[in-house]
C-alpha positions as CSV (number, residue, x, y, z in Angstrom):
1,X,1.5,-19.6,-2.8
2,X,1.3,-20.6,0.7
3,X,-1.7,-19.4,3.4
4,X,-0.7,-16.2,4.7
5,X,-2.8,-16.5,8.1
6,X,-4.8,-19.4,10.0
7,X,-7.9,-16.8,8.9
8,X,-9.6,-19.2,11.6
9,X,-7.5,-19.5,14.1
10,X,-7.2,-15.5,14.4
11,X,-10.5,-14.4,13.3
12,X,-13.0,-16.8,14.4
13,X,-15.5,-14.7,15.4
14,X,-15.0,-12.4,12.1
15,X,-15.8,-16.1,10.4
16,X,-18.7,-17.3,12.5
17,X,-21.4,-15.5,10.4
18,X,-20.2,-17.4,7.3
19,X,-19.6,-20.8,8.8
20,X,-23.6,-20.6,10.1
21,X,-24.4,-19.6,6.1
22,X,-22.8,-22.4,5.6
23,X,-24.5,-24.7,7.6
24,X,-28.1,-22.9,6.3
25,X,-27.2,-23.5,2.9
26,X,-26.2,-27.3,3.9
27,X,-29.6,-27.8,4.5
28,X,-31.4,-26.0,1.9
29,X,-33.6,-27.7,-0.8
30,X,-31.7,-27.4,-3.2
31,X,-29.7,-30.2,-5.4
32,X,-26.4,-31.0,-3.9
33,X,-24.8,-31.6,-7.4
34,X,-26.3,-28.2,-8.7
35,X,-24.9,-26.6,-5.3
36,X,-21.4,-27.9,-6.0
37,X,-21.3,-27.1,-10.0
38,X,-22.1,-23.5,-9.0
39,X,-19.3,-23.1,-6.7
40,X,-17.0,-24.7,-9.3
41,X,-18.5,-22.6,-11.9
42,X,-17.9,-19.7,-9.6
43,X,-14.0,-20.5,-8.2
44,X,-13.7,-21.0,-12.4
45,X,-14.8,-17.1,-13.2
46,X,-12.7,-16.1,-10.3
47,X,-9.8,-18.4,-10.4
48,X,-9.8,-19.7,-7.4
49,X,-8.0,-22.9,-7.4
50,X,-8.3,-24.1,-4.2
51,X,-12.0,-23.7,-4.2
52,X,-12.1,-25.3,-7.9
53,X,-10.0,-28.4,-6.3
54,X,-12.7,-28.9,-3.2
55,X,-15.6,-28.6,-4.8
56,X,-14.5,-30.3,-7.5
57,X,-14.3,-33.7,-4.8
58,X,-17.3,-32.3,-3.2
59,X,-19.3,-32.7,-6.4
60,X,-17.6,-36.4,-6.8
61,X,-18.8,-37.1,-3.2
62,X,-22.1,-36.1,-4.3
63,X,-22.1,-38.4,-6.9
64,X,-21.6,-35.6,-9.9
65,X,-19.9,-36.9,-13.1
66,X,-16.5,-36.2,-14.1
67,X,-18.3,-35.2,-17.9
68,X,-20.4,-32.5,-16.2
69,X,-17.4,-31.4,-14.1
70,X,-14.7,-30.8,-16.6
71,X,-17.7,-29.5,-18.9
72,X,-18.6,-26.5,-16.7
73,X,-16.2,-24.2,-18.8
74,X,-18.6,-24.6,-21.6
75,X,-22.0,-25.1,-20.0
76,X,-24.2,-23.8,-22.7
77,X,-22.9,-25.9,-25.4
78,X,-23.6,-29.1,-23.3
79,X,-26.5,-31.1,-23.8
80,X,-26.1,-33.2,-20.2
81,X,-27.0,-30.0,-17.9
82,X,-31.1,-29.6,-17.6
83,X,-32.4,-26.1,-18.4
84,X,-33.0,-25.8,-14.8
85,X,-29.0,-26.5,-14.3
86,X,-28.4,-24.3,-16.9
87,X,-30.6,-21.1,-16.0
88,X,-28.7,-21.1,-11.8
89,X,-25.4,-21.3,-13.6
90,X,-26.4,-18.0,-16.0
91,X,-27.9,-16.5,-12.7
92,X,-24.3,-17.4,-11.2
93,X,-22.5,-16.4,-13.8
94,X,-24.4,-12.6,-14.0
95,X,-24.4,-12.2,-9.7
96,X,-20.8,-13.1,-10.0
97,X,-20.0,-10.5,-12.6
98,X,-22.9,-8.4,-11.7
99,X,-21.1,-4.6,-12.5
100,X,-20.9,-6.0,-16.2
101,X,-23.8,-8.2,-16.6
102,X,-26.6,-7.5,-14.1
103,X,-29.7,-9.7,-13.3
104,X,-32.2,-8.5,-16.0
105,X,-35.8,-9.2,-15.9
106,X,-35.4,-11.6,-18.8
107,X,-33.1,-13.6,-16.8
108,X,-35.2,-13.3,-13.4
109,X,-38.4,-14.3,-15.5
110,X,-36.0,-17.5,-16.3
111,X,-35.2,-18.4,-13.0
112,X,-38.3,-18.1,-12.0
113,X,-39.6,-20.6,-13.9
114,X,-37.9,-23.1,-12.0
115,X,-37.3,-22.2,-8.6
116,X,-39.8,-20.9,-6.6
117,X,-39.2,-17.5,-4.3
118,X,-37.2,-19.5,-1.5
119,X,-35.2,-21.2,-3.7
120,X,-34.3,-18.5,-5.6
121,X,-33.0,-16.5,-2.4
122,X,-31.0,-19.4,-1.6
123,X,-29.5,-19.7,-4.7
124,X,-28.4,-16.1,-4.5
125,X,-26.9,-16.9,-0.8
126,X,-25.2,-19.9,-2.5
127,X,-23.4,-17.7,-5.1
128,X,-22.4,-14.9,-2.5
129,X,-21.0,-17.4,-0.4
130,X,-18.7,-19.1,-2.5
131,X,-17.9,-16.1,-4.3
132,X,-16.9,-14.5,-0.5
133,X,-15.0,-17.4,0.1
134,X,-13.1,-17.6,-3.4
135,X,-12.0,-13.9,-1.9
136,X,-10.7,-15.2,1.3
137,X,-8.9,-18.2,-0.4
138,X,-7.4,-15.9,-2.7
139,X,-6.5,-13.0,-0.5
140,X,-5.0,-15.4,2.2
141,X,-2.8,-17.3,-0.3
142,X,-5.0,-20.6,-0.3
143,X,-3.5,-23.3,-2.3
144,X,-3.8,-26.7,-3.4
């Protein structure tokens, strides 16, 4: 597949609201490596390739391990994610398929034991983000 359209070449305005998310959730408290295994998590569920492949070297600049890279496919059978690791990539996992599997108490109550109130909205942020930008790759023929 090849892009369709220089999305920000024509559009930049249309994009400027999600390149200044970006840079907000950039600076955010939260663990680089955990920020990048949730996008590749994410671009995983929704088969974005392109986002898989740059957050995949994102997560190696960031000093992430190949062994908890290639092991995001099975994240709850692997014993080298934290349970603070694993409960974001659930939460992920649940926004990102939200009309099938919601974000039930149980699950906030899990969070929540982890990441405190701003955290937790900018974990949310984080998964809208990359899952609105694995749209956009995939709609405008991104490819690797």
């Amino acid at each position: 597949m090849t892009q369709r359209i220089d999305y920000y070449k024509v559009a930049p305005k249309g994009l400027k609201n999600m390149l200044q998310t970006e840079k907000y959730l950039s600076e955010v408290a939260l663990n680089a490596k955990l920020k990048e295994l949730i996008k590749i998590r994410i671009s995983q569920i929704n088969k974005c390739a392109f986002c898989i492949n740059t957050h995949a070297l994102d997560a190696r600049k960031a000093g992430e391990t190949e062994e908890r890279i290639y092991g995001l496919n099975a994240w709850e059978e692997c014993s080298f994610y934290s349970d603070a690791e694993k409960v974001a990539l659930k939460l992920a996992e649940h926004v990102t398929n939200i009309s099938t599997k919601r974000v039930s108490d149980t699950l906030y109550k899990q969070i929540r034991q982890f990441y405190s109130d701003t955290e937790y909205i900018n974990l949310i942020l984080l998964i809208n983000q990359i899952n609105s930008w694995n749209r956009i790759a995939i709609s405008m023929g991104n490819s690797i």
